[in-house]
C-alpha positions as CSV (number, residue, x, y, z in Angstrom):
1,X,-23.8,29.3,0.8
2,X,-23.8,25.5,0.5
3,X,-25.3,24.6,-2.6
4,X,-25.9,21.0,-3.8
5,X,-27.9,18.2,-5.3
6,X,-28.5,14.7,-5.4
7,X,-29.1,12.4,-8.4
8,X,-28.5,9.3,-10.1
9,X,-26.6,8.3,-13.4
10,X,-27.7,6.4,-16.1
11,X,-26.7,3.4,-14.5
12,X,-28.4,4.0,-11.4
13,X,-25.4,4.7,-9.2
14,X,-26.1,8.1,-6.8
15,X,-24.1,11.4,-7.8
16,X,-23.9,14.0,-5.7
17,X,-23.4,17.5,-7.3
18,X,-22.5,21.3,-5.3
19,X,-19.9,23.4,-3.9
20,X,-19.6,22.4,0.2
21,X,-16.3,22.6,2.0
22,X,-13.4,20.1,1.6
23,X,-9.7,19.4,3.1
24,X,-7.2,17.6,1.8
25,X,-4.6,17.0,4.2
26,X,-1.1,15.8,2.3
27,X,2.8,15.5,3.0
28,X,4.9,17.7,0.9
29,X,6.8,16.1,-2.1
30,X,9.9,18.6,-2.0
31,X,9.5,19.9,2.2
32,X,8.1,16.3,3.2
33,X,6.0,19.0,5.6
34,X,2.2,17.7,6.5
35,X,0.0,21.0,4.7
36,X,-3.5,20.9,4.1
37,X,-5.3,23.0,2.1
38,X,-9.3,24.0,1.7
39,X,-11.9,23.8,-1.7
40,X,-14.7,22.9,-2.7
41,X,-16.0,19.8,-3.8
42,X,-18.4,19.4,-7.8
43,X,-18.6,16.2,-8.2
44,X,-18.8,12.7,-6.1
45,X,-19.8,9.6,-8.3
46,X,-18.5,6.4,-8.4
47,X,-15.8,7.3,-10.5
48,X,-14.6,9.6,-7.6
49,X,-14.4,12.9,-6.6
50,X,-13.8,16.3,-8.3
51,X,-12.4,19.0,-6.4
52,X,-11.1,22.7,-7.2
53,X,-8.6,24.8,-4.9
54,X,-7.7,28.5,-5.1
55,X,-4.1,27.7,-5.8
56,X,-1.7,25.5,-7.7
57,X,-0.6,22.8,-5.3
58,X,1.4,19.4,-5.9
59,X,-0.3,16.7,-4.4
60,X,1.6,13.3,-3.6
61,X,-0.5,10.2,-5.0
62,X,-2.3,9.5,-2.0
63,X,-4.2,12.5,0.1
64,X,-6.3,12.7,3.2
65,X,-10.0,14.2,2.7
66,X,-12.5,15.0,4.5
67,X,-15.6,16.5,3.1
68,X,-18.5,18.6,4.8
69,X,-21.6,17.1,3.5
70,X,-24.7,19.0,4.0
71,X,-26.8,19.1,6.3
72,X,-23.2,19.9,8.4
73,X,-22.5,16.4,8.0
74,X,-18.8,15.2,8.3
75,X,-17.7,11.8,7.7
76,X,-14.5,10.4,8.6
77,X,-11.1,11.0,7.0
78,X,-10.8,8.9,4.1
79,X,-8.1,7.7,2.0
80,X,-7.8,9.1,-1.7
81,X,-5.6,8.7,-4.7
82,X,-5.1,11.7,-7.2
83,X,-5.7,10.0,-10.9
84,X,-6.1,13.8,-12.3
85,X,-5.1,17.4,-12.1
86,X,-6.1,20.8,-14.4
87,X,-5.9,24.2,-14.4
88,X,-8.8,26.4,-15.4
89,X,-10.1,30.2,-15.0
90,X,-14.0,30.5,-13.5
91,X,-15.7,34.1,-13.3
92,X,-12.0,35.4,-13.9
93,X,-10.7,33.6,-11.1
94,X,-7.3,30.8,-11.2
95,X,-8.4,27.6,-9.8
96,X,-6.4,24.1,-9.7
97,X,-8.8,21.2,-10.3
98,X,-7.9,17.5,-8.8
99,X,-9.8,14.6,-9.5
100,X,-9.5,11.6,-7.0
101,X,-10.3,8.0,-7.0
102,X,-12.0,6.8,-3.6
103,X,-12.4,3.0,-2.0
104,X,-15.5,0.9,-2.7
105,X,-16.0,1.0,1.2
106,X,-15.7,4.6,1.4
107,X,-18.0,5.7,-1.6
108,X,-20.4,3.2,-0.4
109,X,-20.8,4.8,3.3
110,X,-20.4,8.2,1.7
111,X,-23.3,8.3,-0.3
112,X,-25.7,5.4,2.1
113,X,-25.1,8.2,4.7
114,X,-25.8,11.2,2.7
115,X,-28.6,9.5,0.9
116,X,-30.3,9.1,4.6
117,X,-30.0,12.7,5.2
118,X,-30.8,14.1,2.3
119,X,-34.2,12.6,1.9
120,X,-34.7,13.6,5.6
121,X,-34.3,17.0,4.8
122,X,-36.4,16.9,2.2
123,X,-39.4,14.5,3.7
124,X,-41.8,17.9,3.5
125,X,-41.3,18.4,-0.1
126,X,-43.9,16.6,-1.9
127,X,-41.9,15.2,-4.2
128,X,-40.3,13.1,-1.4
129,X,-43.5,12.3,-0.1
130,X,-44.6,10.5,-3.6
131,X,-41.3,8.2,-2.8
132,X,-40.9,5.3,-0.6
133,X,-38.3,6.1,1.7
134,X,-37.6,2.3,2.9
135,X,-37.7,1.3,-0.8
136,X,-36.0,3.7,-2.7
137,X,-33.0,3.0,0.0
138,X,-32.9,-0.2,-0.6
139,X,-32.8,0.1,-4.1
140,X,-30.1,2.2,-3.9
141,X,-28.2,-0.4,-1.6
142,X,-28.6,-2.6,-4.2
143,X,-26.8,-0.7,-6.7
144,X,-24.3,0.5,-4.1
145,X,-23.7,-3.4,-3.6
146,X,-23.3,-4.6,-7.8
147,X,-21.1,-1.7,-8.2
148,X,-18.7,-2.8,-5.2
149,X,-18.8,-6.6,-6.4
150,X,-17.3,-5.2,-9.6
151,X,-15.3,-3.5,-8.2
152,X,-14.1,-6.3,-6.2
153,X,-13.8,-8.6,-9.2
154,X,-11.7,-6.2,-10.8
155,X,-9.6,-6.2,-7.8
156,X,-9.5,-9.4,-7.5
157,X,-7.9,-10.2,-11.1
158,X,-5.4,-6.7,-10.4
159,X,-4.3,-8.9,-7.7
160,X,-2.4,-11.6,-9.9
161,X,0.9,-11.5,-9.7
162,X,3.6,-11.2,-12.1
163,X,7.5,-12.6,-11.7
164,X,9.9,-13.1,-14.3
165,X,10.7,-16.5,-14.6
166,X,12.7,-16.3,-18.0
167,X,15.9,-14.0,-19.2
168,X,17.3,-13.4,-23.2
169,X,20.1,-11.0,-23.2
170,X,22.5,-9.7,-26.3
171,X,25.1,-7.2,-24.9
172,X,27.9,-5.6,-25.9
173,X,29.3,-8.4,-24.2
174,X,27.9,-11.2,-26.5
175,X,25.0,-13.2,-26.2
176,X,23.2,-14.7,-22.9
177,X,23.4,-13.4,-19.6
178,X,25.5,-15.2,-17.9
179,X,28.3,-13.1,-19.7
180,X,26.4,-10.5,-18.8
181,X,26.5,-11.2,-15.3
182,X,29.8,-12.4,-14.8
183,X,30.9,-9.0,-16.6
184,X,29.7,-7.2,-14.4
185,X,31.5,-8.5,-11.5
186,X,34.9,-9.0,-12.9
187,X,34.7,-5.1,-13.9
188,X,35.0,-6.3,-17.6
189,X,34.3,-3.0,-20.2
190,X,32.1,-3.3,-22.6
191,X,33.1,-0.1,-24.6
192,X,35.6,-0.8,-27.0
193,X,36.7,1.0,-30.3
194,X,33.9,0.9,-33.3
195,X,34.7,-2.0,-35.3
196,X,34.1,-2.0,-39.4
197,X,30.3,-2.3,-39.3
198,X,30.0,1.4,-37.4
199,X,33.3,3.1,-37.8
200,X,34.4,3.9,-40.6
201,X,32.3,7.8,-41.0
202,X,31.7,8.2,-37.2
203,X,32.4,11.1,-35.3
204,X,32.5,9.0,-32.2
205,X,35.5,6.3,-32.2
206,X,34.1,4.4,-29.2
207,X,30.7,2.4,-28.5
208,X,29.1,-0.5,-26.5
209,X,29.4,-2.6,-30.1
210,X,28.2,-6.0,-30.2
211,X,31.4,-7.7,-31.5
212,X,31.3,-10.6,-34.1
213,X,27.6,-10.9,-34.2
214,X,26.5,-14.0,-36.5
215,X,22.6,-13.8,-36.5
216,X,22.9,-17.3,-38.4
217,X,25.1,-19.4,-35.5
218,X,21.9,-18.8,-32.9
219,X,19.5,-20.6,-35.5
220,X,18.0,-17.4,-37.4
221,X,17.8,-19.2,-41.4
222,X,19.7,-16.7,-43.8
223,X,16.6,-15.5,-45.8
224,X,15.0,-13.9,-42.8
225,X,18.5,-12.6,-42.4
226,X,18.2,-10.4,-45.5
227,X,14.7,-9.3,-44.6
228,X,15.4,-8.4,-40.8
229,X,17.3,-5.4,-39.4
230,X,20.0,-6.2,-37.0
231,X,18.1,-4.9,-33.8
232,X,15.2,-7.4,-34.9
233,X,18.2,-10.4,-35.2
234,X,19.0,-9.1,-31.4
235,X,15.4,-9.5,-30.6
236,X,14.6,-12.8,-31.8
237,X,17.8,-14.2,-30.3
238,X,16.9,-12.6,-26.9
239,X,13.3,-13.9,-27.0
240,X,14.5,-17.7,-28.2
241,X,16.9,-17.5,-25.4
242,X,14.2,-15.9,-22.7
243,X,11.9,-18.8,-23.7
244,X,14.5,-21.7,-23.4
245,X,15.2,-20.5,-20.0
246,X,11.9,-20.5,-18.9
247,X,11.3,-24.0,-20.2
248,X,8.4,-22.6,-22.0
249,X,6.9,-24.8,-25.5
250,X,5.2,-22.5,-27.0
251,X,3.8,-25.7,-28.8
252,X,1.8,-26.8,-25.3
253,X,0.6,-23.4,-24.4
254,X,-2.7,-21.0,-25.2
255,X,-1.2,-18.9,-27.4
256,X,-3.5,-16.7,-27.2
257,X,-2.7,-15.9,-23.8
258,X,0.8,-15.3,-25.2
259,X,2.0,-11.8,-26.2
260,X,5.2,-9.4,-26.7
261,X,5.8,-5.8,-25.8
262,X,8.8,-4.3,-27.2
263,X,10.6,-1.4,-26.8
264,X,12.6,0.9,-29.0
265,X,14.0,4.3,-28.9
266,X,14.7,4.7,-32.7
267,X,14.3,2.9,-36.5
268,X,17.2,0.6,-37.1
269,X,19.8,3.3,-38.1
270,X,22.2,1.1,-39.5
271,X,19.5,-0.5,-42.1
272,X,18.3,2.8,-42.6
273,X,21.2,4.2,-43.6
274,X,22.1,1.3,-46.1
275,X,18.9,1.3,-47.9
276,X,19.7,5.1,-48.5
277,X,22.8,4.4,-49.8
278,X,21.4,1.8,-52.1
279,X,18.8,4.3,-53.1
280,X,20.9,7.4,-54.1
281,X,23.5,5.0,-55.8
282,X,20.8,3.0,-57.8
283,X,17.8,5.2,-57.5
284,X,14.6,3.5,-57.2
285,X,16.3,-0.3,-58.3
286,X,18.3,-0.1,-55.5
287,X,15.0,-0.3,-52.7
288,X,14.3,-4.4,-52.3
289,X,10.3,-4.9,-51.5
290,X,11.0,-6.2,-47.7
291,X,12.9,-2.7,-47.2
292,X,10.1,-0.6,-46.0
293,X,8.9,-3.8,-42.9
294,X,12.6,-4.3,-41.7
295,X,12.5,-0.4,-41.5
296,X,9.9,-0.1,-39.0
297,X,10.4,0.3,-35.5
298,X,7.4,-2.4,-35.0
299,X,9.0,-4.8,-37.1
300,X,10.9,-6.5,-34.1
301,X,7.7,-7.5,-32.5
302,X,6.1,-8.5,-35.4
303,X,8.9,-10.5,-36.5
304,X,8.9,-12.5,-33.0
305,X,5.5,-13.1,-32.7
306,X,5.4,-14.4,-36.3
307,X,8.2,-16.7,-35.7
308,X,7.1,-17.9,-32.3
309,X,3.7,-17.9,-33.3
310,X,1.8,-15.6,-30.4
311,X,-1.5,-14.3,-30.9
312,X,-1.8,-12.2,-27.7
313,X,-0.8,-8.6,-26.5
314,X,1.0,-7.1,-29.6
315,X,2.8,-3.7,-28.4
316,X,6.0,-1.3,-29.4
317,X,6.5,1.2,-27.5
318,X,8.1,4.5,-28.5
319,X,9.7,6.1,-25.4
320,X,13.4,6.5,-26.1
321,X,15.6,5.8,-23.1
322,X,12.4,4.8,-21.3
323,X,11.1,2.0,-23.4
324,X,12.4,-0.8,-22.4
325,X,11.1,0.0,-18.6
326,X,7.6,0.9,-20.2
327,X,7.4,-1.6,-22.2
328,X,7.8,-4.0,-18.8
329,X,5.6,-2.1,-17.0
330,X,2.7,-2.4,-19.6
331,X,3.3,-5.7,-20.0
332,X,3.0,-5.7,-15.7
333,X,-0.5,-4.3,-16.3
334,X,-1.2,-6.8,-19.1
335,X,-0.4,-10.1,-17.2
336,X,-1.8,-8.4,-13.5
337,X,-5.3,-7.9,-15.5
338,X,-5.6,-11.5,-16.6
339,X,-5.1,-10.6,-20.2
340,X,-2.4,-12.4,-21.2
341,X,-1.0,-15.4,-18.8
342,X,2.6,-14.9,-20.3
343,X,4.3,-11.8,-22.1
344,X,7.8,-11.5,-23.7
345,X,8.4,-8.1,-22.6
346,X,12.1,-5.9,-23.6
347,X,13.6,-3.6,-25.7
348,X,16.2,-3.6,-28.4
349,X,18.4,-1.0,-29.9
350,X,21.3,-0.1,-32.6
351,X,22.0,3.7,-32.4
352,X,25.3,2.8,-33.7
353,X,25.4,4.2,-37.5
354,X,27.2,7.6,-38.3
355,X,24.4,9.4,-38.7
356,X,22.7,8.6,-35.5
357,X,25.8,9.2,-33.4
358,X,26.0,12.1,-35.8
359,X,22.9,13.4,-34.2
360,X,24.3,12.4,-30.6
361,X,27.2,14.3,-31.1
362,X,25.4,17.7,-32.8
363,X,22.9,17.0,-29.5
364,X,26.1,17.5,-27.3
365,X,24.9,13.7,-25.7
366,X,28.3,12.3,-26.4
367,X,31.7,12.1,-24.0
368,X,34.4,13.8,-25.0
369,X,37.2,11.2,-24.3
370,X,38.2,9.0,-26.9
371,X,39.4,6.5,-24.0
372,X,36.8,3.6,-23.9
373,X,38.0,2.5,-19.9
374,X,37.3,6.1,-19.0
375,X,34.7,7.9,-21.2
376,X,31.7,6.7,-19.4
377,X,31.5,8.4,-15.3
378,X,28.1,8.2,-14.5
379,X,27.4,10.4,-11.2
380,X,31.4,11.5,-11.2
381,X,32.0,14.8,-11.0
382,X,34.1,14.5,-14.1
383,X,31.4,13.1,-16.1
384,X,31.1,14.8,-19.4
385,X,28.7,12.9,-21.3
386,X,27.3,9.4,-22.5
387,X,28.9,6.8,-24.2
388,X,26.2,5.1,-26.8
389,X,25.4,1.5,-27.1
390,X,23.5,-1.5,-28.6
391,X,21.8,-4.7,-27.6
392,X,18.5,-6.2,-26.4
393,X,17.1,-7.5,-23.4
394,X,13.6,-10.1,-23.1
395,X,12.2,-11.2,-20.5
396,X,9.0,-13.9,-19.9
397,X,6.8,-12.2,-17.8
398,X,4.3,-14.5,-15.8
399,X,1.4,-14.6,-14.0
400,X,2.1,-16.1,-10.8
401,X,-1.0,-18.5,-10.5
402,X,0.1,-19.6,-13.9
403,X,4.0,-20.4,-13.1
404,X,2.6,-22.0,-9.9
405,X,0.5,-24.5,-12.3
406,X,3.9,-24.4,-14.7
407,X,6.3,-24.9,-12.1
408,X,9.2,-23.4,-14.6
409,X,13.0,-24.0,-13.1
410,X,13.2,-20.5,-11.6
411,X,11.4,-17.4,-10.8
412,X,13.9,-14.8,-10.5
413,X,11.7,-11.8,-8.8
414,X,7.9,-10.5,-9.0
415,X,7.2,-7.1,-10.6
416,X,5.6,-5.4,-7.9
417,X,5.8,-1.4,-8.9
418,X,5.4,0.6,-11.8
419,X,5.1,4.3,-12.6
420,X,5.3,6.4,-15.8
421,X,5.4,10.4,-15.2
422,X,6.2,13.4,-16.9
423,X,8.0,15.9,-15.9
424,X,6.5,18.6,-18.0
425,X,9.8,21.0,-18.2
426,X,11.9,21.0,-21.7
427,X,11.6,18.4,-24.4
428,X,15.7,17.8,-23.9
429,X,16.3,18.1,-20.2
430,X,15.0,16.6,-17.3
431,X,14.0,18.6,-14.5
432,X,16.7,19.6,-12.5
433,X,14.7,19.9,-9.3
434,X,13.8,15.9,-9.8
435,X,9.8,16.6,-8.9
436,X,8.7,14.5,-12.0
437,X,11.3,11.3,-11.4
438,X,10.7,11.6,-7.5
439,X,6.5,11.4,-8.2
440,X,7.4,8.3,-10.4
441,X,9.5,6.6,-7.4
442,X,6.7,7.1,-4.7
443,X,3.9,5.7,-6.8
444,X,5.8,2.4,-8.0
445,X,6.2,2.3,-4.3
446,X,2.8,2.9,-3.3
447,X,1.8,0.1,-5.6
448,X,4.8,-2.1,-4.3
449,X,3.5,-1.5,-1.1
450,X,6.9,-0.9,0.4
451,X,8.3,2.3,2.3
452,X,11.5,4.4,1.0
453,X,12.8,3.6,4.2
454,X,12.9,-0.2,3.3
455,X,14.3,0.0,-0.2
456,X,17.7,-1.8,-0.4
457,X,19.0,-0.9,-3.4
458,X,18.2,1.5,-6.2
459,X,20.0,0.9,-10.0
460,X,20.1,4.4,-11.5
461,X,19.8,5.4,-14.9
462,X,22.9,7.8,-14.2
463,X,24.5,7.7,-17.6
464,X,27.5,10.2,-17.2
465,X,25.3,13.0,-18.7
466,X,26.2,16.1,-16.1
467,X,22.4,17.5,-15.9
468,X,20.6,14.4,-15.7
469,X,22.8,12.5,-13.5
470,X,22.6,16.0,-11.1
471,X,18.6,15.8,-11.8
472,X,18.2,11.9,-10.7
473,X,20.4,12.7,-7.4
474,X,17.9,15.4,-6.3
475,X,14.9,12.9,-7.1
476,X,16.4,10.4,-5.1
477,X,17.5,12.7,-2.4
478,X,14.0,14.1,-1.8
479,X,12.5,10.2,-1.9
480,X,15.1,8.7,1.0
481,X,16.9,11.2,2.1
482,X,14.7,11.3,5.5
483,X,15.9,7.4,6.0
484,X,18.2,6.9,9.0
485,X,20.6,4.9,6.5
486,X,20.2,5.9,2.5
487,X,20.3,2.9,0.0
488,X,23.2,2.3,-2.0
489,X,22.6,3.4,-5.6
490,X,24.7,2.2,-8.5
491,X,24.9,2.1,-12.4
492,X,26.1,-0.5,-14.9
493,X,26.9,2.0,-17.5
494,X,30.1,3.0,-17.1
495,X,30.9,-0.3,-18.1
496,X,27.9,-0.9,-20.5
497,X,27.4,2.4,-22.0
498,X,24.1,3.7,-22.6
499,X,21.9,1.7,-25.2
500,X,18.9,4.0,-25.5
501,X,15.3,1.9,-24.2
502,X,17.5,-1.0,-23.5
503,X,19.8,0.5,-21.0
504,X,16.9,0.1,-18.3
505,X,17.0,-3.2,-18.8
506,X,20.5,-3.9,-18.5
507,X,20.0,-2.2,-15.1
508,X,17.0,-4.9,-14.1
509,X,19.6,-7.7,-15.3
510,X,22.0,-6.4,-12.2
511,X,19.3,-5.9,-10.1
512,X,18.5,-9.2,-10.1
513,X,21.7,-10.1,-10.2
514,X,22.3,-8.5,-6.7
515,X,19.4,-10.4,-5.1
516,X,20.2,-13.7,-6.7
517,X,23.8,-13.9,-5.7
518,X,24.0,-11.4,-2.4
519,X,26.6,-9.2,-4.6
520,X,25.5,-5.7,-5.8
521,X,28.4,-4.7,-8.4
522,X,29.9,-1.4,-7.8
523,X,29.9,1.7,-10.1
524,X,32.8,1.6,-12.4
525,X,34.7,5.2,-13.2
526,X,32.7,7.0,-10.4
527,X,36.2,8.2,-8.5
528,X,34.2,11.5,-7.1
529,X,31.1,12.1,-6.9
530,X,29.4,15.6,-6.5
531,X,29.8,17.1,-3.5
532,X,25.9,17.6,-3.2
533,X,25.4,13.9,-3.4
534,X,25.0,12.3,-0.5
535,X,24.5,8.3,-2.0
536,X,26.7,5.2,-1.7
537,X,27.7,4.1,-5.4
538,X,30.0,1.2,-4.0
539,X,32.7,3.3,-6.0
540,X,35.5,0.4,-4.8
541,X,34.8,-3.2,-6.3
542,X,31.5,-5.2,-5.2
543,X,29.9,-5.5,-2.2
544,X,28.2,-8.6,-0.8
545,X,25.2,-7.8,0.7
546,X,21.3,-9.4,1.1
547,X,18.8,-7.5,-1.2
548,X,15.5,-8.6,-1.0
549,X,14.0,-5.3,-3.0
550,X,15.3,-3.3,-5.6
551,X,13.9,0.5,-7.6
552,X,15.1,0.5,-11.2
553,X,15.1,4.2,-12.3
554,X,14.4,5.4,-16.0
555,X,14.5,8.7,-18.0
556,X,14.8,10.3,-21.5
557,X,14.0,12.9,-23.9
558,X,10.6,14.7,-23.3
559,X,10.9,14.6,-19.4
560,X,9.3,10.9,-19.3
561,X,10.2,9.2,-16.0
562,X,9.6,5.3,-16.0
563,X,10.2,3.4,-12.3
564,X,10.1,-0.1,-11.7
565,X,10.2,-2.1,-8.3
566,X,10.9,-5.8,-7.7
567,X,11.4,-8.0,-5.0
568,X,13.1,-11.5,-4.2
569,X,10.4,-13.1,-2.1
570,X,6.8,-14.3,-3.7
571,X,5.8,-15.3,-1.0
């Protein structure tokens, strides 16, 4: 029996509310099968639509509905994106709950058109007779018309666009990322034997150590020095060196409209583990008062936007080996919503101390060979583990009407994609079937507007770590393998190592390396793969090739998932 209502909410906007028949027609994640499946819609409104099925179901991000309005009224198909899923029990019974969110256009001829029926039905009641059919429509119109025009202004500012148009790297390299770069092609290793800083106490021997740092040689005055950890030194280096190439004064712009979102996957363990020393050795003496800031995990933002003086977007971001992606993502959202016109987004990380490779090596994180050519194998079938590592990547993120009014030397992509999932399976493993990453991959896409089957390359996360690297393959498998020729898909760490939020970065840097120069660089110490994967990892040197778009993968502890697309052209 169809049951159902109609109404307005408190700002005037119609609501429909009962139980008629729905289908929701969808393409398989893991089978890439077209199902559908039948329920029963609660809720239309102009935040969307609420709908409960009899069984548990996983919906891609976008759906096919269509919905049987009373008086056995069926509108057309419509296009819908799933913003919200729950469980819950009603009168003892298991039902899956979505909630989607519909188009202006498609809400507005839903409820016009239901409106028109619905006081037809009803023009005996005499309620309905008291009302003023031609008027009350209208009215209704109206509102119908102010919602969609803010909706369309919201669109409108969503539809800025953000490209990078300034890089600051510190790598286990050295500093700038032009070594970076040329690094990568020449197949130089960045893992080398723990030098004095690190080594002493470790239980690992071997790390992606930033070698002969001098915080004071790139301009940073000795007293801040003293009060700064060195992952906050790497930060405001990398943000310095972001703005210079980008040709940015801070001096000449709103900086207001300026702001930084940082990254990190950890408090600055080598500080940490000094002012511990200093505290058991000299007990409460041995604490200095700017301990407890250069302690914090926020204290690398707030250090650079003290010292470059911007009063916009202030974020850090907690996600371990996710960050530094999140962190760019958010900062995607920031600059596509007309917040902030430019944001200095990164990460930056030292997990190099003894007690947090300590805690990698009780965590069974860490490679077993000692040998810093061979310890890192991400996707070979030999892998064993990860090799740890330190540095810090910034980058100037723009909006693209206001580099177009800058006119800075180079954009070097836009920032087209981004998706943040959860895989929802163990707090240290990912999911070996790859659901969670795979979801992540075909939303950035859906907001990238590009297909799977035109992706040209993919950078991996792949880190040497056997489970994970297994877990990423079967994400990417169920994304592309369906194209008639599968993207290549590499990794930078068996050369880099894996720097925690940062190493996602590090893979953006050879991303847009690769469409810069036409040369994606291979994947060092990945001899042979699994047998089950069936990817190109350009296991033999470099390859020179066109790459106009690029996926950027990211994963860590808690099942988090973090995807980011570019592309070359703005146009």
């Amino acid at each position: 029996m169809e049951r159902y209502e109609f109404s307005s909410d408190r700002r005037g906007f119609p609501r429909i509310v009962g139980t008629f028949p729905v289908e929701i027609k969808f393409r398989d994640v893991t089978s890439h099968k077209l199902l559908s499946c039948k329920g029963k819609t609660v809720n239309i409104s102009e935040d969307g639509m609420f709908v409960k099925v009899d069984s548990s179901i996983l919906l891609p991000p976008f759906v096919n509905i269509r919905v049987g309005l009373p008086p056995s009224y069926s509108p057309k198909q419509i296009r819908a994106r799933v913003v919200w899923s729950k469980p819950f029990l009603e009168e003892g019974k298991f039902y899956w709950g979505f909630r989607f969110l519909k188009l202006p256009y498609n809400l507005k001829a839903l409820l016009c058109k239901y409106l028109d029926n619905t006081l037809k039905i009803n023009r005996n009641s005499s309620e309905r007779r008291r009302i003023d059919r031609r008027a009350n429509i209208k009215e209704v119109m109206k509102q119908i018309s102010n919602a969609e025009a803010t909706l369309e202004k919201i669109e409108r500012v969503m539809q800025d666009r953000a490209v990078i148009t300034g890089i600051g790297a510190v790598t286990p390299y050295g500093v700038g990322k032009e070594v970076f770069w040329d690094a990568l092609i020449d197949k130089k290793i960045g893992i080398r034997r723990l030098g004095k800083l690190y080594g002493s106490h470790s239980v690992s021997k071997i790390a992606g150590e930033v070698k002969k740092f001098d915080p004071t040689h790139y301009g940073i005055p000795q007293d801040i020095v003293k009060q700064t950890s060195r992952a906050t030194q790497f930060a405001l280096i990398a943000a310095k060196l972001a703005l210079e190439d980008a040709k940015i004064n801070t001096e000449n712009e709103i900086r207001e409209k300026m702001g930084i979102i940082l990254g990190t996957a950890s408090f600055p363990s080598e500080t940490s583990e000094k002012v511990h020393r200093e505290f058991l050795c000299k007990g409460i003496k041995g604490i200095l008062s700017t301990d407890l800031l250069a302690l914090l995990p926020s204290s690398s933002t707030g250090w650079v936007a003290t010292l470059l003086g911007l009063k916009g977007k202030s974020e850090t971001v907690l996600g371990g080996c996710t960050g530094g992606i999140q962190a760019l993502g958010n900062a995607y959202h920031v600059v596509r919503r007309g917040e902030n016109n430019i944001v200095l987004a990164g990460a930056t990380d030292t997990p190099l101390s003894p007690f947090a490779l300590g805690l990698m090596y009780k965590a069974s994180l860490l490679a077993r060979s000692g040998n810093p050519s061979s310890a890192a194998r991400p996707f070979d079938s030999n892998r064993n583990g990860e090799v740890p590592a330190e540095g810090c990547t910034v980058v100037v993120l723009e909006s693209w009407k206001h580099a177009q009014r800058r006119k800075p030397p180079k954009i070097y992509c836009e920032i087209c994609g981004y998706s943040n999932t959860t895989d929802g399976w163990d707090v240290g493993d990912s999911d070996p079937s790859g659901v969670g990453l795979a979801r992540a991959i075909l939303q950035a896409l859906e907001m990238a507007k590009i297909s799977p089957k035109d992706v040209e390359l993919v950078v991996a996360h792949a880190s040497g770590f056997p489970k994970n690297d297994a877990a990423e393959i079967q994400a990417l498998k169920r994304i592309f393998i369906r194209n008639k020729k599968l993207p290549p898909v590499i990794s930078v760490k068996g050369l880099t190592g894996q720097p925690l939020s940062v190493g996602g970065l590090f893979q953006l840097l050879a991303a847009i390396f690769a469409m810069d120069s036409g040369i994606i660089p291979g994947t060092y110490n990945c001899d042979q793969p699994d047998s089950e994967d069936p990817f190109d990892h350009i296991i033999k040197g470099n390859r020179k090739v066109a790459v106009e778009n690029a996926v950027i993968n990211s994963y860590g502890y808690g099942g988090c998932n973090a995807v980011i697309v570019i592309k070359k052209r703005i146009g």
